[in-house]
PARO-893420 format. One record per residue: residue in three letters; x, y, z of N, C-alpha, C, O, CB in turn. Coordinates in Angstrom, 3 decimals. Glycine has a CB too. Layout:
# PARO-893420
<rec res="Ala" n_X="X" n_Y="Y" n_Z="Z" ca_X="X" ca_Y="Y" ca_Z="Z" c_X="X" c_Y="Y" c_Z="Z" o_X="X" o_Y="Y" o_Z="Z" cb_X="X" cb_Y="Y" cb_Z="Z"/>
...
//
This chain:
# PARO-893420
<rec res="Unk" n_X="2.648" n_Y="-6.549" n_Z="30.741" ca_X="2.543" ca_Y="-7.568" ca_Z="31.775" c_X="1.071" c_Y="-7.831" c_Z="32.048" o_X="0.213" o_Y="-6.951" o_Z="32.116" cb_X="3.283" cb_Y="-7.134" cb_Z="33.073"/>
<rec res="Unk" n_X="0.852" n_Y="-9.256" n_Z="32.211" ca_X="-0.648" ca_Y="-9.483" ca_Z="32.417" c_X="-0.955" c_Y="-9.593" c_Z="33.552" o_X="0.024" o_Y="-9.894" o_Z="34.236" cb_X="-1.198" cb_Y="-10.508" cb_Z="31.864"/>
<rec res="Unk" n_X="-2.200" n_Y="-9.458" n_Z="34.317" ca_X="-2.675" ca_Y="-8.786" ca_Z="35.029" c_X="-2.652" c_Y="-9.944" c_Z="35.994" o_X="-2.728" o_Y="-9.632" o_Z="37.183" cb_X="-3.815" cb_Y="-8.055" cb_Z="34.600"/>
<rec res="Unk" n_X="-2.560" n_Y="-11.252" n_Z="35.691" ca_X="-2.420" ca_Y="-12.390" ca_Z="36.296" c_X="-1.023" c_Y="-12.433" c_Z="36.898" o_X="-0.898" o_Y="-12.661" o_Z="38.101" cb_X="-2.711" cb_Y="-13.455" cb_Z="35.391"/>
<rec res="Unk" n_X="-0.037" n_Y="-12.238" n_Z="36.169" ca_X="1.419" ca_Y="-11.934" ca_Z="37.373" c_X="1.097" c_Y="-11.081" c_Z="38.597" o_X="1.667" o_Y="-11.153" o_Z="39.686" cb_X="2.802" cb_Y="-10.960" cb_Z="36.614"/>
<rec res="Unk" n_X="0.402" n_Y="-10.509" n_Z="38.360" ca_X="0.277" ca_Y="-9.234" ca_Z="39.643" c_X="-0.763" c_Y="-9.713" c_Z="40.714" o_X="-1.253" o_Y="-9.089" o_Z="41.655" cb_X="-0.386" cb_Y="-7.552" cb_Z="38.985"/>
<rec res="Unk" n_X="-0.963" n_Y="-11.063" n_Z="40.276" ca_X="-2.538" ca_Y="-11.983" ca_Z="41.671" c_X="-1.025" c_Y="-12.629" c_Z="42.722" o_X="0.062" o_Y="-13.090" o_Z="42.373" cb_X="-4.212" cb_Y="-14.351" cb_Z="40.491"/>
<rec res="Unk" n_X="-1.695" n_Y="-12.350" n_Z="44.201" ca_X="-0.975" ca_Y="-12.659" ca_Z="45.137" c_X="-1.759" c_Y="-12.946" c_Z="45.898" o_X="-2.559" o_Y="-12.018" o_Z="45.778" cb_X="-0.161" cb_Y="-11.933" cb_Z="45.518"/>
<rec res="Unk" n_X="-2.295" n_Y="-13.845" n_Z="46.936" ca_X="-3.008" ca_Y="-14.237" ca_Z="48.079" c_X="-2.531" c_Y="-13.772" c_Z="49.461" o_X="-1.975" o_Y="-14.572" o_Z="50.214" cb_X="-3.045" cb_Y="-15.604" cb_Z="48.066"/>
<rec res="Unk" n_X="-2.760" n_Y="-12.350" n_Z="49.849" ca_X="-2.354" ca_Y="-12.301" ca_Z="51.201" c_X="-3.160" c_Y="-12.910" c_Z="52.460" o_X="-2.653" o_Y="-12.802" o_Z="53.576" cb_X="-2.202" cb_Y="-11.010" cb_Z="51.409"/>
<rec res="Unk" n_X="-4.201" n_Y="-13.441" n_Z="52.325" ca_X="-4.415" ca_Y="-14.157" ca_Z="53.601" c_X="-3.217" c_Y="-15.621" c_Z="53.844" o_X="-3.202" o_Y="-16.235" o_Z="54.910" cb_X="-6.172" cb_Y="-14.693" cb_Z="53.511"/>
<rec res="Unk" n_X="-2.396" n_Y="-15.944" n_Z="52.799" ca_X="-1.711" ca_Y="-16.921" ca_Z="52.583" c_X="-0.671" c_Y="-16.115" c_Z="53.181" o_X="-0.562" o_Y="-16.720" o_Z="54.247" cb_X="-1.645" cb_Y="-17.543" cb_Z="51.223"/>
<rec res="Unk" n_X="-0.014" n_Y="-15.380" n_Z="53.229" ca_X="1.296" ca_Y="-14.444" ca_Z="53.413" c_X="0.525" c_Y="-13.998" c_Z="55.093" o_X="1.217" o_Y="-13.825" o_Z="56.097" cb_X="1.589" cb_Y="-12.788" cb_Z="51.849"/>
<rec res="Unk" n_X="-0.318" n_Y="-13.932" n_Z="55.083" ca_X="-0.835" ca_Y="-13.357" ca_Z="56.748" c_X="-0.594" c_Y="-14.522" c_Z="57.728" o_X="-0.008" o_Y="-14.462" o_Z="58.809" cb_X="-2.716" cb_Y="-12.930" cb_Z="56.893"/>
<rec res="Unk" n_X="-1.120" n_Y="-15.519" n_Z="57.180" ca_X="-1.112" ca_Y="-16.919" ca_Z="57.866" c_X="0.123" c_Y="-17.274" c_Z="57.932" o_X="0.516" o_Y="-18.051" o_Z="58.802" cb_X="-1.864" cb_Y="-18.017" cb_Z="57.214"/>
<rec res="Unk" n_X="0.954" n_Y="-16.721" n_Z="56.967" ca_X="2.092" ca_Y="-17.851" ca_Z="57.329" c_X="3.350" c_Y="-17.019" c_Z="58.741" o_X="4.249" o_Y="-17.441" o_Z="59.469" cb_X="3.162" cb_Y="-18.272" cb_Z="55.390"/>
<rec res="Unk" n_X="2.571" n_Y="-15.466" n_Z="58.437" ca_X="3.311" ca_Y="-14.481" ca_Z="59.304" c_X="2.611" c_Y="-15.192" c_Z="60.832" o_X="3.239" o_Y="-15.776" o_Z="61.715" cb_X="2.875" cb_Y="-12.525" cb_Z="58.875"/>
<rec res="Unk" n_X="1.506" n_Y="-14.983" n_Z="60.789" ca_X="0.620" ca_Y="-15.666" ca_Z="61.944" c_X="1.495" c_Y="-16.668" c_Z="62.673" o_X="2.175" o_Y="-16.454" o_Z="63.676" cb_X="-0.739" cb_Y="-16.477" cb_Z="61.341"/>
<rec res="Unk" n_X="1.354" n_Y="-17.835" n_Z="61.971" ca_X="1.927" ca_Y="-18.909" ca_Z="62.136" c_X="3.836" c_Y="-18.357" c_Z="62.750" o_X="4.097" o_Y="-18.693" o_Z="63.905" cb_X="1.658" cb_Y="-19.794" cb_Z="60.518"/>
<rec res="Unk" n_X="4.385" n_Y="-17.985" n_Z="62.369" ca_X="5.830" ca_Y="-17.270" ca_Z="62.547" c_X="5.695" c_Y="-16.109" c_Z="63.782" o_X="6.642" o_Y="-15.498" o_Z="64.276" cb_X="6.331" cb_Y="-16.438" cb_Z="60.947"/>
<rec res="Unk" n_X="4.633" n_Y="-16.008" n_Z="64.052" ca_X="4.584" ca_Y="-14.584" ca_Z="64.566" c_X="4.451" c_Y="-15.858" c_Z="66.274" o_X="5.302" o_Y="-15.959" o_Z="67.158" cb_X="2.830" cb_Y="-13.096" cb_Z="63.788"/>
<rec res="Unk" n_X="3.099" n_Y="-16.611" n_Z="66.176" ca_X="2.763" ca_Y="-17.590" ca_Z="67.454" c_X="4.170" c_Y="-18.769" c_Z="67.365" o_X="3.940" o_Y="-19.791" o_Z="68.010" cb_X="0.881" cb_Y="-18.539" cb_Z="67.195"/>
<rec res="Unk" n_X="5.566" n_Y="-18.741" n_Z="66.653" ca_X="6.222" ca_Y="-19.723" ca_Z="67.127" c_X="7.475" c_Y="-18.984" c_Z="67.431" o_X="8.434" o_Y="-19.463" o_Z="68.037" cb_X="6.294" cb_Y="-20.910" cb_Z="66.233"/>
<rec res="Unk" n_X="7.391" n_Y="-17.869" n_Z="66.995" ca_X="8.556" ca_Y="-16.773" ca_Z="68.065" c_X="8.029" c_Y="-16.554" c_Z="69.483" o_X="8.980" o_Y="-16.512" o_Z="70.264" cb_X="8.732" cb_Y="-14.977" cb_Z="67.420"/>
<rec res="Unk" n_X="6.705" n_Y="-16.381" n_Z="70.166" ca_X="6.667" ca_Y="-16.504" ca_Z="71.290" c_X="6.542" c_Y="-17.746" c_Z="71.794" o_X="6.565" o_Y="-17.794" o_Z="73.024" cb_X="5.935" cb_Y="-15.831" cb_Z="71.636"/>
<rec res="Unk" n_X="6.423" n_Y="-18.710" n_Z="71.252" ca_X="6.075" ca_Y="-20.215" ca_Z="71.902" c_X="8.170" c_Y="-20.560" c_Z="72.517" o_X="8.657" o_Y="-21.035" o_Z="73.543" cb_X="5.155" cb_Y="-21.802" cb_Z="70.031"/>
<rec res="Unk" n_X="8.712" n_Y="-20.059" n_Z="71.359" ca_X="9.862" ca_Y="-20.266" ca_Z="71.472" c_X="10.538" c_Y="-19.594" c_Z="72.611" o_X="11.566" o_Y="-20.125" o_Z="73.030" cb_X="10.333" cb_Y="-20.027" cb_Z="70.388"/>
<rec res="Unk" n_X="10.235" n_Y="-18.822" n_Z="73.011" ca_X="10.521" ca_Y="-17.932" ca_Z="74.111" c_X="10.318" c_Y="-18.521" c_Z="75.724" o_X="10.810" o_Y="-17.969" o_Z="76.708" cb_X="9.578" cb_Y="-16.709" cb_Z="73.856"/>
<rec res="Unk" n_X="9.431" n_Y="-19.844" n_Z="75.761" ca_X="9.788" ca_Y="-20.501" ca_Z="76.708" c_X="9.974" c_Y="-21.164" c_Z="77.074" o_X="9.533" o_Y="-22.141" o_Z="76.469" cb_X="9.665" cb_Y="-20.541" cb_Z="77.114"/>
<rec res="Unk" n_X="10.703" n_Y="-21.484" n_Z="78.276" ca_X="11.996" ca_Y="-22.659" ca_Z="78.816" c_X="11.045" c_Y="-23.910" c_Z="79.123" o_X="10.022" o_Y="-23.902" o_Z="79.809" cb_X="13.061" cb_Y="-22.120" cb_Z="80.550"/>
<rec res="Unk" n_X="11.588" n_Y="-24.905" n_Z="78.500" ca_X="10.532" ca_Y="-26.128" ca_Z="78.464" c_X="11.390" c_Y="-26.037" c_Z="79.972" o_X="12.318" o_Y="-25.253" o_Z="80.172" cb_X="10.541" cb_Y="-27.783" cb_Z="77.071"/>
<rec res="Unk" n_X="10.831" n_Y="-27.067" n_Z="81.018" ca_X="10.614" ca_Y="-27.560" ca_Z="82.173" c_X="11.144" c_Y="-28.856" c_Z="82.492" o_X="11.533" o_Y="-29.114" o_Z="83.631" cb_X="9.422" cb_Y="-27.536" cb_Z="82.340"/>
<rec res="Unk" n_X="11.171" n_Y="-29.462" n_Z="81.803" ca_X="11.631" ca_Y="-31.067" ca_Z="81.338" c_X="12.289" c_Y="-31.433" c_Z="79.928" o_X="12.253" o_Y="-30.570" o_Z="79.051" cb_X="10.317" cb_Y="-31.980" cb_Z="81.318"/>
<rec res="Unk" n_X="12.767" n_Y="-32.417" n_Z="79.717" ca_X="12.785" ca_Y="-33.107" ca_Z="78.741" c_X="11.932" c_Y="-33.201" c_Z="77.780" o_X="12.080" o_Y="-32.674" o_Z="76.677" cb_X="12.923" cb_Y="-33.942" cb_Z="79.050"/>
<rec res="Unk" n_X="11.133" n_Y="-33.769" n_Z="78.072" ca_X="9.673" ca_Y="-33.921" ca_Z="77.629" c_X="9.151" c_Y="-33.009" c_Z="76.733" o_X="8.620" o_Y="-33.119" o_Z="75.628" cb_X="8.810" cb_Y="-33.873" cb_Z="78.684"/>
<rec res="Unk" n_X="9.492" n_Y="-31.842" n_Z="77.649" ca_X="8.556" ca_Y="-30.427" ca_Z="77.663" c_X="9.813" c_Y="-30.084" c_Z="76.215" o_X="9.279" o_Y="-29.748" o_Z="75.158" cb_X="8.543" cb_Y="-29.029" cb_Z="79.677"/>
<rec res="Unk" n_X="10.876" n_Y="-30.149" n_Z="76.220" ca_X="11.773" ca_Y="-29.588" ca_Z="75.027" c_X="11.283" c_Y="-30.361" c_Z="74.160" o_X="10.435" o_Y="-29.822" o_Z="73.447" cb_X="13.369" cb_Y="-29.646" cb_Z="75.062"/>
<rec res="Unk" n_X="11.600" n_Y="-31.923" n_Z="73.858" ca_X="11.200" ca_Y="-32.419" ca_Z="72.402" c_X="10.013" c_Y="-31.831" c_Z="72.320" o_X="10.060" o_Y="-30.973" o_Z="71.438" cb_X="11.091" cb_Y="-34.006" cb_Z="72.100"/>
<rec res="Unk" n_X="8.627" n_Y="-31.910" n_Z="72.994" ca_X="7.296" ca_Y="-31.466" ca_Z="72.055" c_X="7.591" c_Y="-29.972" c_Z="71.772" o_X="6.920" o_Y="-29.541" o_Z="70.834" cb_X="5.637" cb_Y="-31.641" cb_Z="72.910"/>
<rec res="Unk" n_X="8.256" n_Y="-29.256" n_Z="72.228" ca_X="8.459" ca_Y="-27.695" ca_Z="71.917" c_X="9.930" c_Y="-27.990" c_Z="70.506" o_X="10.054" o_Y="-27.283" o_Z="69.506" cb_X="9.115" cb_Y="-26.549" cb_Z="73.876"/>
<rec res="Unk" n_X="10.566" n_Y="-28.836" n_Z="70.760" ca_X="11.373" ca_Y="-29.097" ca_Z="69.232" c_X="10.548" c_Y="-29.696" c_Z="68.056" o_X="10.860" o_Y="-29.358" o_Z="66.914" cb_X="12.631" cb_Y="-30.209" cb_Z="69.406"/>
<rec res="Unk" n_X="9.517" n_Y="-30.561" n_Z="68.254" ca_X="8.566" ca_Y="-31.133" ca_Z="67.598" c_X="7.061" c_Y="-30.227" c_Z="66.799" o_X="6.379" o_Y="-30.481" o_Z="65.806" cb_X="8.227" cb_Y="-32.080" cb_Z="68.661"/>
<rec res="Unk" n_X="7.036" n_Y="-29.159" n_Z="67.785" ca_X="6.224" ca_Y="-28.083" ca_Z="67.498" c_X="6.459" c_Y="-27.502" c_Z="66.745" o_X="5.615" o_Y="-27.160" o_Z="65.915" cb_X="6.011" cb_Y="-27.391" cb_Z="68.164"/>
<rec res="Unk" n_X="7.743" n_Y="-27.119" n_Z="66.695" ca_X="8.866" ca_Y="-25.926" ca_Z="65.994" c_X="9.079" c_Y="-26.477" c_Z="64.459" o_X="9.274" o_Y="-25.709" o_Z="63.517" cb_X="10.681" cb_Y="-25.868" cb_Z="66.934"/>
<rec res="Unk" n_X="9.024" n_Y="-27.712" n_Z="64.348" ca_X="9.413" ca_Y="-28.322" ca_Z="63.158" c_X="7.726" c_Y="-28.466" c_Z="62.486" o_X="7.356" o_Y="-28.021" o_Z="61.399" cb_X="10.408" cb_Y="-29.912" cb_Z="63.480"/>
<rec res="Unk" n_X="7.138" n_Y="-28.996" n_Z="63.194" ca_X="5.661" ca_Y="-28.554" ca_Z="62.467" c_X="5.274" c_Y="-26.626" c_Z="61.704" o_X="4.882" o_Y="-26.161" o_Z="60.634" cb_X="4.411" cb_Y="-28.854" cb_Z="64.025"/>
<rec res="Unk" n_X="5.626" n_Y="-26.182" n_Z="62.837" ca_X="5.286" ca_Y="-23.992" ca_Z="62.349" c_X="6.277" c_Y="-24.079" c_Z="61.159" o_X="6.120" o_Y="-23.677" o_Z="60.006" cb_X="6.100" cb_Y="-22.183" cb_Z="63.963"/>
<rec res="Unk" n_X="7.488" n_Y="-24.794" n_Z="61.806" ca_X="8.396" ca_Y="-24.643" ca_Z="59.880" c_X="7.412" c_Y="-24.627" c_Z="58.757" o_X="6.917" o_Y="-23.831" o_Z="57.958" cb_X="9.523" cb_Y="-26.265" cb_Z="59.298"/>
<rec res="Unk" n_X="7.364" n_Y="-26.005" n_Z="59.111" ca_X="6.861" ca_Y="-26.721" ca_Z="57.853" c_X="5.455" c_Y="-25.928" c_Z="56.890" o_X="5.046" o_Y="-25.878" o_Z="55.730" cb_X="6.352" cb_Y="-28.304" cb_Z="58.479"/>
<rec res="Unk" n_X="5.055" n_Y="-25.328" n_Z="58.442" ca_X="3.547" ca_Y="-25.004" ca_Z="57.820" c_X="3.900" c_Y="-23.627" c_Z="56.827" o_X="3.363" o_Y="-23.475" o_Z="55.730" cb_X="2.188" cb_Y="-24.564" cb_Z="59.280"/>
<rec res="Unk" n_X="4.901" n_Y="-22.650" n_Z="57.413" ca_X="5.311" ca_Y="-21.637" ca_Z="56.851" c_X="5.815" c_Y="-22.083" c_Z="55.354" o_X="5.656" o_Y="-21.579" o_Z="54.242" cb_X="6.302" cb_Y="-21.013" cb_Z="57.745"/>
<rec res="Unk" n_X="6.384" n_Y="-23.068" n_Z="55.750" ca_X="7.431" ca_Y="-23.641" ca_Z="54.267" c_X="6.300" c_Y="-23.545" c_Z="53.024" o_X="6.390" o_Y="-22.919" o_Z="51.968" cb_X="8.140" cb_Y="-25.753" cb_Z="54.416"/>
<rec res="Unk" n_X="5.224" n_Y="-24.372" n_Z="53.514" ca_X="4.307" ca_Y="-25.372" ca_Z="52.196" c_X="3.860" c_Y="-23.655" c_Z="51.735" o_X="3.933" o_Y="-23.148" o_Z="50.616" cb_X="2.441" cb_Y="-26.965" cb_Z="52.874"/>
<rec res="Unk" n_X="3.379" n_Y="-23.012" n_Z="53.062" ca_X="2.655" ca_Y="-21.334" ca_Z="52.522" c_X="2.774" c_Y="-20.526" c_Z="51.764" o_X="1.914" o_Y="-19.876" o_Z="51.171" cb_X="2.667" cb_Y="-20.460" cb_Z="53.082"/>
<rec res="Unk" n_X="4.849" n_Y="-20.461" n_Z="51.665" ca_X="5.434" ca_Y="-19.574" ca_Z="50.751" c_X="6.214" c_Y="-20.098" c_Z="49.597" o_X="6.614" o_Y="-19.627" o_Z="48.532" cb_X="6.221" cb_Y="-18.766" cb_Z="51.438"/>
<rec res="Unk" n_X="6.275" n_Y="-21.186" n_Z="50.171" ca_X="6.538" ca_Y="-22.289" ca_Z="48.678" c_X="5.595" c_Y="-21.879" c_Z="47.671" o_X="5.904" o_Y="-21.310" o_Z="46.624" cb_X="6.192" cb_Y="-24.112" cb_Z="48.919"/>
<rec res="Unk" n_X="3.947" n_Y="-22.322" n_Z="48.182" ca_X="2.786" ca_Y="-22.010" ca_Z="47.595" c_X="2.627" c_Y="-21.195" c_Z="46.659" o_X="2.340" o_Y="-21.341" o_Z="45.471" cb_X="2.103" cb_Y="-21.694" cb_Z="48.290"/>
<rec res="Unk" n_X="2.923" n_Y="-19.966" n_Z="47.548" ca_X="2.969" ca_Y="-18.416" ca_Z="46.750" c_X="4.152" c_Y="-17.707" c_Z="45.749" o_X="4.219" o_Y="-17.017" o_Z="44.732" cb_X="2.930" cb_Y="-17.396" cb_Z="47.887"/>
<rec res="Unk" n_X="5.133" n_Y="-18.433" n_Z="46.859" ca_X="6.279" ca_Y="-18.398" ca_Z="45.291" c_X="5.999" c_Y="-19.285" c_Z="44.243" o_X="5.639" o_Y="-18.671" o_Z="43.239" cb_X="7.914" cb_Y="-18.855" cb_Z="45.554"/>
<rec res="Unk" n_X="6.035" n_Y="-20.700" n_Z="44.078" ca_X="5.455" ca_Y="-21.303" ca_Z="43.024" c_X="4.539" c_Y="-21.029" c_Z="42.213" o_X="4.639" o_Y="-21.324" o_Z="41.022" cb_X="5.168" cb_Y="-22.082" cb_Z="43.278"/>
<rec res="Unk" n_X="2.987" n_Y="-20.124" n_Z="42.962" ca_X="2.400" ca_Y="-19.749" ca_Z="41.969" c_X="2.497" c_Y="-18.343" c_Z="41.271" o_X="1.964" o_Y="-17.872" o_Z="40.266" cb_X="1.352" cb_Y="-20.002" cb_Z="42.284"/>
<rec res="Unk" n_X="3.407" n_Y="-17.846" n_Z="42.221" ca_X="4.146" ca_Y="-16.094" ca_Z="41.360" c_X="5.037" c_Y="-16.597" c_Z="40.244" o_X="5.397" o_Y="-15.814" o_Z="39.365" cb_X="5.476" cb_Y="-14.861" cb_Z="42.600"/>
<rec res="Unk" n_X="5.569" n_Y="-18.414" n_Z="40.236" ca_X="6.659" ca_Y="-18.188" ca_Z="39.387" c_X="5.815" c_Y="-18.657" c_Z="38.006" o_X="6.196" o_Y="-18.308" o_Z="36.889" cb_X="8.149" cb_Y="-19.101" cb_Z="39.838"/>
<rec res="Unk" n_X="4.585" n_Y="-19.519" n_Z="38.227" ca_X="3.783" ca_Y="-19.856" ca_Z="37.363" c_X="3.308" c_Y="-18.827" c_Z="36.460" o_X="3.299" o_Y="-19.067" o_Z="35.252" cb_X="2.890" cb_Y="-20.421" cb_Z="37.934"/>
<rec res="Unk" n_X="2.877" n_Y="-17.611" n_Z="36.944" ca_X="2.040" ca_Y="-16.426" ca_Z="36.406" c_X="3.421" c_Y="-15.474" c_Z="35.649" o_X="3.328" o_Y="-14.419" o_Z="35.022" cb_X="1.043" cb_Y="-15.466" cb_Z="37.928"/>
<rec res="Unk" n_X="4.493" n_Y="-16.163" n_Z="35.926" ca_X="5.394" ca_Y="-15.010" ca_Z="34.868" c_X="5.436" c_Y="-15.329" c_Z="33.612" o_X="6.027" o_Y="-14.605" o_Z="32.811" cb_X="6.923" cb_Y="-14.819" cb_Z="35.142"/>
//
């Protein structure tokens, strides 16, 4: 096995925990309004996303290096 399957980026895997780690407590509180829920549903769908592209990233390029 070449030595290139075994490259992984953990500041990419930190960030995306980061990111997951600040939208489990964001989630934890009771919007106030209406208002206050969509931008906290709107938020939530952004931390997805950001997690998504992160480990997409890293799986795609683990699947590249096999």
């Amino acid at each position: 096995m070449s030595e290139a399957a075994n490259v992984y980026h953990p500041e990419r895997l930190e960030e995306a925990k980061n990111i997951a780690l600040g939208w489990r407590i964001v989630g934890q509180m009771e919007p106030q309004t209406l208002e206050d829920a969509i931008q906290m549903l709107r938020d939530s769908s952004a931390y997805a996303t950001q997690v998504y592209e992160l480990l997409y990233a890293e799986i795609a390029e683990q699947q590249k290096n096999r």
